[in-house]
N, CA, C and O atoms as a Maestro MAE file, in Angstrom:
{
 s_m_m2io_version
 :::
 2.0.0
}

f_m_ct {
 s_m_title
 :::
 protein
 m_atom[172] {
  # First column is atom index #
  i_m_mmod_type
  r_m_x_coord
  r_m_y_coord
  r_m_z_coord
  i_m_residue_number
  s_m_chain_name
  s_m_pdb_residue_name
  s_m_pdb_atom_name
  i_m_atomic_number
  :::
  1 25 16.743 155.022 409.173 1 A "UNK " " N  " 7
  2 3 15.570 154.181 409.345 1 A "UNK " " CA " 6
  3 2 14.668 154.333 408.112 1 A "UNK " " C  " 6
  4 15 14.593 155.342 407.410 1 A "UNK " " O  " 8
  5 25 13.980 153.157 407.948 2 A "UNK " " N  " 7
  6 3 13.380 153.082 406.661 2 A "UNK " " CA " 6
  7 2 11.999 153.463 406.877 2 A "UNK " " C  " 6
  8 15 11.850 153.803 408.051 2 A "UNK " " O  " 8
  9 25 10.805 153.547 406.121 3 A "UNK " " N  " 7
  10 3 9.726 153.839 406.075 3 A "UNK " " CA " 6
  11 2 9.194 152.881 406.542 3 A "UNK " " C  " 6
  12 15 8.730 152.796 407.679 3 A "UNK " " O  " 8
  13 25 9.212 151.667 405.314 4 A "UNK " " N  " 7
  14 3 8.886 150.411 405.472 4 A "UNK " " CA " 6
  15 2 8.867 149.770 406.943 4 A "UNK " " C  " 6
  16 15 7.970 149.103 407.460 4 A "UNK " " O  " 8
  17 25 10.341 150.231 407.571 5 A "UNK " " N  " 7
  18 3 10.585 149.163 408.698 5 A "UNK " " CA " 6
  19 2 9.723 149.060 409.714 5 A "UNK " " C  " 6
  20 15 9.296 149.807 410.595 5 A "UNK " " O  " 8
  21 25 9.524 147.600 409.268 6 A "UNK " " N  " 7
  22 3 8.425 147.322 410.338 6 A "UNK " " CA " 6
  23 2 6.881 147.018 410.506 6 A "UNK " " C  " 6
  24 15 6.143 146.756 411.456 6 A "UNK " " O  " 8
  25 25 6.699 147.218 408.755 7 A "UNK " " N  " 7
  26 3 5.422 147.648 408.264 7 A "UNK " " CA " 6
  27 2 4.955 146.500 407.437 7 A "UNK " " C  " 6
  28 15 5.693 146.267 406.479 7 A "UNK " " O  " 8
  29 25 3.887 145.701 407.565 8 A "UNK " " N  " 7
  30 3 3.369 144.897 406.658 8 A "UNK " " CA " 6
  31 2 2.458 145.143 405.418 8 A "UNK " " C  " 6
  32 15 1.383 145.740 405.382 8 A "UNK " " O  " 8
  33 25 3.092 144.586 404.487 9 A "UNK " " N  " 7
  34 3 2.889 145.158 403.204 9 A "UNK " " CA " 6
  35 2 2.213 144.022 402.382 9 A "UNK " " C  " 6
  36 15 2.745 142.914 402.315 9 A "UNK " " O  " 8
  37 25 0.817 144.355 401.640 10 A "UNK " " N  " 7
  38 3 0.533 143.419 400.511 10 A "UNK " " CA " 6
  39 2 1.358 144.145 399.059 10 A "UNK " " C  " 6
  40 15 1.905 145.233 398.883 10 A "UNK " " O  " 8
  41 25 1.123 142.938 398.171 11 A "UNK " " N  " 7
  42 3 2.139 143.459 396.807 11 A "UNK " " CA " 6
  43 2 1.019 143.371 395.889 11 A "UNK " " C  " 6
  44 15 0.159 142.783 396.544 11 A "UNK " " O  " 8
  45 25 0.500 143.651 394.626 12 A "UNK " " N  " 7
  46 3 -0.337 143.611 393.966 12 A "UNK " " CA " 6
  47 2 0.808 143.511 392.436 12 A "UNK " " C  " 6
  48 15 0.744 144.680 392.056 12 A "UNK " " O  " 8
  49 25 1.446 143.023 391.759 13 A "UNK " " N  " 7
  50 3 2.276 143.849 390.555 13 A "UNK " " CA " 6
  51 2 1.503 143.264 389.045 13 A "UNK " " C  " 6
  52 15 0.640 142.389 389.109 13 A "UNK " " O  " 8
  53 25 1.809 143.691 388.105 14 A "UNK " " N  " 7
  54 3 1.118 143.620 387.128 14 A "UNK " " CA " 6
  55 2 1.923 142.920 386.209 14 A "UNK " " C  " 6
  56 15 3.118 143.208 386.261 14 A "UNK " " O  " 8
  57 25 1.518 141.922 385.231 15 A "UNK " " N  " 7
  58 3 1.755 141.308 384.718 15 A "UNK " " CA " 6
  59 2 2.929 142.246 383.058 15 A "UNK " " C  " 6
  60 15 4.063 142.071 382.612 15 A "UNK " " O  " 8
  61 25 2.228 142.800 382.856 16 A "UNK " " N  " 7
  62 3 2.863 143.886 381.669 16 A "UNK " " CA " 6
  63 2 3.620 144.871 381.912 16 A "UNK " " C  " 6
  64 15 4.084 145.733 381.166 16 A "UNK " " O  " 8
  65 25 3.804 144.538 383.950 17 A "UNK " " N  " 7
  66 3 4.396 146.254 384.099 17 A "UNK " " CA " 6
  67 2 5.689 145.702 385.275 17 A "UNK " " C  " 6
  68 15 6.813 145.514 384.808 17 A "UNK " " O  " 8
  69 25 5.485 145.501 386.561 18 A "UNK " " N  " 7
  70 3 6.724 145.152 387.125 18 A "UNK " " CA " 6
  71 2 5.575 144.457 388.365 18 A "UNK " " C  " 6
  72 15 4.770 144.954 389.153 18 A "UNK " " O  " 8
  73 25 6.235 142.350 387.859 19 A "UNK " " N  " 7
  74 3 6.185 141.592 388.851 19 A "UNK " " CA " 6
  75 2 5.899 141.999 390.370 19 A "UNK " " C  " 6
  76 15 6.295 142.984 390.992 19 A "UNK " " O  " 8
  77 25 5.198 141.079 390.718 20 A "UNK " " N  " 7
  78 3 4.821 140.921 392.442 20 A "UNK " " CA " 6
  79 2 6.187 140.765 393.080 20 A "UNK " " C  " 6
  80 15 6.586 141.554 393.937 20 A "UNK " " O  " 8
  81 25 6.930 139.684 392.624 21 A "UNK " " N  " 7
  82 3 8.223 138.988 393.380 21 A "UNK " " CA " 6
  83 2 9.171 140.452 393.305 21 A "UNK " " C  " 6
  84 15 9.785 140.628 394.357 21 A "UNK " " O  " 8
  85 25 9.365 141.358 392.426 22 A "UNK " " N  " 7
  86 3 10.105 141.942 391.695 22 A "UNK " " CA " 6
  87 2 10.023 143.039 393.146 22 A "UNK " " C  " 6
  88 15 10.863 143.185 394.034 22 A "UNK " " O  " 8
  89 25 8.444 143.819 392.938 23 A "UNK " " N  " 7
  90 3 8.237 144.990 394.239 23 A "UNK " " CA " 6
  91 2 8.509 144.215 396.078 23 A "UNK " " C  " 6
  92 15 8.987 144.788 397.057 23 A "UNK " " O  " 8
  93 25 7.974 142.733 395.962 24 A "UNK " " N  " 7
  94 3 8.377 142.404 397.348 24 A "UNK " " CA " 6
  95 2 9.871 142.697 397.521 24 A "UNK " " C  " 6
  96 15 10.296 143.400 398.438 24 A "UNK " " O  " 8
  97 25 10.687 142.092 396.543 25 A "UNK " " N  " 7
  98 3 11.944 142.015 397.021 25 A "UNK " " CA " 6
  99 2 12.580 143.074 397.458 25 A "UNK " " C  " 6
  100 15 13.317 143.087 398.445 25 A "UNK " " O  " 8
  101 25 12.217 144.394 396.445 26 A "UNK " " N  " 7
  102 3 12.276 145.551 397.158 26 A "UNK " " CA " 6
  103 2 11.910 146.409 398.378 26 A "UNK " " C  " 6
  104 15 12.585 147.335 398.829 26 A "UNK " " O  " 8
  105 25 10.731 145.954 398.841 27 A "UNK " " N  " 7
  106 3 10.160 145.915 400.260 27 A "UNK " " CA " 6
  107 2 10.972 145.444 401.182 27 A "UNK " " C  " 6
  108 15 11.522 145.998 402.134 27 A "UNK " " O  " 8
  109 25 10.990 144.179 400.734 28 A "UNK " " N  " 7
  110 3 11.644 143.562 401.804 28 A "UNK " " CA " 6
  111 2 13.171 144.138 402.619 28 A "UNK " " C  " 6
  112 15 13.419 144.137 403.825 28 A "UNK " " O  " 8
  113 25 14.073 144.625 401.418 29 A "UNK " " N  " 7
  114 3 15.348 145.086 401.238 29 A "UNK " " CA " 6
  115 2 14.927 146.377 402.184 29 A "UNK " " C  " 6
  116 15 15.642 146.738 403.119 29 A "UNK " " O  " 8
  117 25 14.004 146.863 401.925 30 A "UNK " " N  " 7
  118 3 13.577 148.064 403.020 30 A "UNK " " CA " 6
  119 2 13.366 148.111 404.409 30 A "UNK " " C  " 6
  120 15 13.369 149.084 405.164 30 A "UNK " " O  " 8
  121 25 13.144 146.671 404.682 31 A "UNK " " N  " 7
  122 3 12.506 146.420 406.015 31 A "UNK " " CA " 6
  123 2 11.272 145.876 406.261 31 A "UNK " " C  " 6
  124 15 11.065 145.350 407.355 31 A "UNK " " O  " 8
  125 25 10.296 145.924 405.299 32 A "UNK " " N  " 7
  126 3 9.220 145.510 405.363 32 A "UNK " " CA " 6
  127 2 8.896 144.135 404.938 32 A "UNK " " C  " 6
  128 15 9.544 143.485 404.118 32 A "UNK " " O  " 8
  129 25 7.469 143.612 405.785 33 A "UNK " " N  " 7
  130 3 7.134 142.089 405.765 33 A "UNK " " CA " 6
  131 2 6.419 141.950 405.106 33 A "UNK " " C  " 6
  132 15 5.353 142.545 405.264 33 A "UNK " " O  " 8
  133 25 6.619 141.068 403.980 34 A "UNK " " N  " 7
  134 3 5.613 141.096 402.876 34 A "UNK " " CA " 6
  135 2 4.799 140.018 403.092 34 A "UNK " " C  " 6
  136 15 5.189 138.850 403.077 34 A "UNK " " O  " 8
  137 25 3.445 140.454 403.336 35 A "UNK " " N  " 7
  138 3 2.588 139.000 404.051 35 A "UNK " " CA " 6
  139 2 1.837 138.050 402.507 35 A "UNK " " C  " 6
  140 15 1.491 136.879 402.356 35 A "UNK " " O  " 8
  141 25 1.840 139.208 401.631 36 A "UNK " " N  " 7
  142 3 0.926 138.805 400.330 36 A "UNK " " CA " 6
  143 2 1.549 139.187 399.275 36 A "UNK " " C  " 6
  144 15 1.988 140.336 399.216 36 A "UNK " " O  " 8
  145 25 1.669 138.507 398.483 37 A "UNK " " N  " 7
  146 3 2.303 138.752 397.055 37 A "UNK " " CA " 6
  147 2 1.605 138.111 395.786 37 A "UNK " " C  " 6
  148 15 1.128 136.988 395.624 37 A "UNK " " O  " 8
  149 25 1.713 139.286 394.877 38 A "UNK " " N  " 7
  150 3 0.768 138.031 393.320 38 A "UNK " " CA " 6
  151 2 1.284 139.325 392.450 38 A "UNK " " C  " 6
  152 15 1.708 140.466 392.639 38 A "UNK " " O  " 8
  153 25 1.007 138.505 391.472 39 A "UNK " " N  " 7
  154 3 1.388 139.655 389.873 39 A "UNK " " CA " 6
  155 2 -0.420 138.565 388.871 39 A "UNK " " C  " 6
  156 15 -0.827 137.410 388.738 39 A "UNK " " O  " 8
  157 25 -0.877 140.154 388.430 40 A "UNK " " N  " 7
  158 3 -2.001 139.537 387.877 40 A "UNK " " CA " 6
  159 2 -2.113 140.059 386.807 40 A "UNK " " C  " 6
  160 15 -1.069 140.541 386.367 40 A "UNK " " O  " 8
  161 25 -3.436 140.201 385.896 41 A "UNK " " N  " 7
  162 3 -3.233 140.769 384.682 41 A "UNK " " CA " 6
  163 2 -4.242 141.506 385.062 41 A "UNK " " C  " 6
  164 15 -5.029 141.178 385.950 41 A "UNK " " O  " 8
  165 25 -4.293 142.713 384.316 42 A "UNK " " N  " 7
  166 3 -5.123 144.106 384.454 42 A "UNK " " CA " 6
  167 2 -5.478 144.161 382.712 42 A "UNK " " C  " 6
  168 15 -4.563 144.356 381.911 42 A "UNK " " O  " 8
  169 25 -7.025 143.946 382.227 43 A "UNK " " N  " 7
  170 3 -7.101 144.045 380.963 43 A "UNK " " CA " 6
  171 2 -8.163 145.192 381.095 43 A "UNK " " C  " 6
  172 15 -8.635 145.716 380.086 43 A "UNK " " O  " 8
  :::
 }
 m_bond[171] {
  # First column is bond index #
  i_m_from
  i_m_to
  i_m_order
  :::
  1 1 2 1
  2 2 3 1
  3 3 4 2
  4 3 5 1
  5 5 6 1
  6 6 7 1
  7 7 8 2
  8 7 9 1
  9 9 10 1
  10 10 11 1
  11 11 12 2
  12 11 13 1
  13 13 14 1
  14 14 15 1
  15 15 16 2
  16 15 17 1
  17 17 18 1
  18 18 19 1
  19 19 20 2
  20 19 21 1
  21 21 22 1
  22 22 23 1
  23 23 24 2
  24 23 25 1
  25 25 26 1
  26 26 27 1
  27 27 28 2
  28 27 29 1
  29 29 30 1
  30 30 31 1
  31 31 32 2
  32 31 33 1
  33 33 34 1
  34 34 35 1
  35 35 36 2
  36 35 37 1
  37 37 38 1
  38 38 39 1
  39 39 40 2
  40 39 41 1
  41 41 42 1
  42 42 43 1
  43 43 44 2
  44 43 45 1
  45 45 46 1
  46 46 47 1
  47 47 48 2
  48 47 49 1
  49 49 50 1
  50 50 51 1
  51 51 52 2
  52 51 53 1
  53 53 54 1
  54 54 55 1
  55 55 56 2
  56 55 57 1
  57 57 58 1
  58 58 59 1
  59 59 60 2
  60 59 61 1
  61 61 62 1
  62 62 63 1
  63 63 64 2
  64 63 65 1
  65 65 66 1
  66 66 67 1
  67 67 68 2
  68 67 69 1
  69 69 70 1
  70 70 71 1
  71 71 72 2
  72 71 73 1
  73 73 74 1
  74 74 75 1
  75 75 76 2
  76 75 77 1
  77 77 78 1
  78 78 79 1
  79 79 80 2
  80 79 81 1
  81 81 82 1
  82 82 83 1
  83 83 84 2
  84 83 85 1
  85 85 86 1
  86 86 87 1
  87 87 88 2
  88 87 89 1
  89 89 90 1
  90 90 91 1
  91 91 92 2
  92 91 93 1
  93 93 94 1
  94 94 95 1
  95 95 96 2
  96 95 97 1
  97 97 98 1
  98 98 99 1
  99 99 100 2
  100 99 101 1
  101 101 102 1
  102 102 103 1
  103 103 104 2
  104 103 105 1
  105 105 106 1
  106 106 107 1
  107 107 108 2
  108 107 109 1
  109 109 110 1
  110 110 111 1
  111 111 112 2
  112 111 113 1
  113 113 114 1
  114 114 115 1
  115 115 116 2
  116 115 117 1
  117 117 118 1
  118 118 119 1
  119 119 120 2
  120 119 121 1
  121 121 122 1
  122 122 123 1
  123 123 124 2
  124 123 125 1
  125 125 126 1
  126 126 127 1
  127 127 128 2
  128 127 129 1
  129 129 130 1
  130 130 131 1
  131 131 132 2
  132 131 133 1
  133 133 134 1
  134 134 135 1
  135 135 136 2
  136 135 137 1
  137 137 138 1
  138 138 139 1
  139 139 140 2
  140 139 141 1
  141 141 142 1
  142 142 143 1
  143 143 144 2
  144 143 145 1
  145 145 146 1
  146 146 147 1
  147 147 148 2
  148 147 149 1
  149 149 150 1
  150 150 151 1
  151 151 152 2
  152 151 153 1
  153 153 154 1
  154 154 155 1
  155 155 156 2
  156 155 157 1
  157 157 158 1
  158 158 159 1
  159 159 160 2
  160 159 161 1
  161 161 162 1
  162 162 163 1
  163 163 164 2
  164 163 165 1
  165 165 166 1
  166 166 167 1
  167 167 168 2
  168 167 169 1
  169 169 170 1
  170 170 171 1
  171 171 172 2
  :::
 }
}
C-alpha cells in the first residue's frame, strides 16, 4: 500500500526545476488524486 493512496494532493512544480504535469503523474502512479496542478516560475 502506498502512502499516497487515497490522498488528495495539490502539485506546485517549478518552471527551471521539475514540471507540475511531471510530479502529478507521479502521484498519480502512487495512488493519489491530483485535484490541482500548475508549474510556475519562482524568481
Amino acid at each position: 500500500m502506498s502512502i499516497l493512496n487515497g490522498k488528495k494532493v495539490i502539485i506546485i512544480g517549478d518552471r527551471d526545476g521539475i514540471p507540475g504535469p511531471a510530479i502529478a503523474a507521479c502521484a498519480e502512479s502512487a495512488g493519489a488524486e491530483v485535484v490541482f496542478s500548475s508549474t510556475e516560475c519562482f524568481v
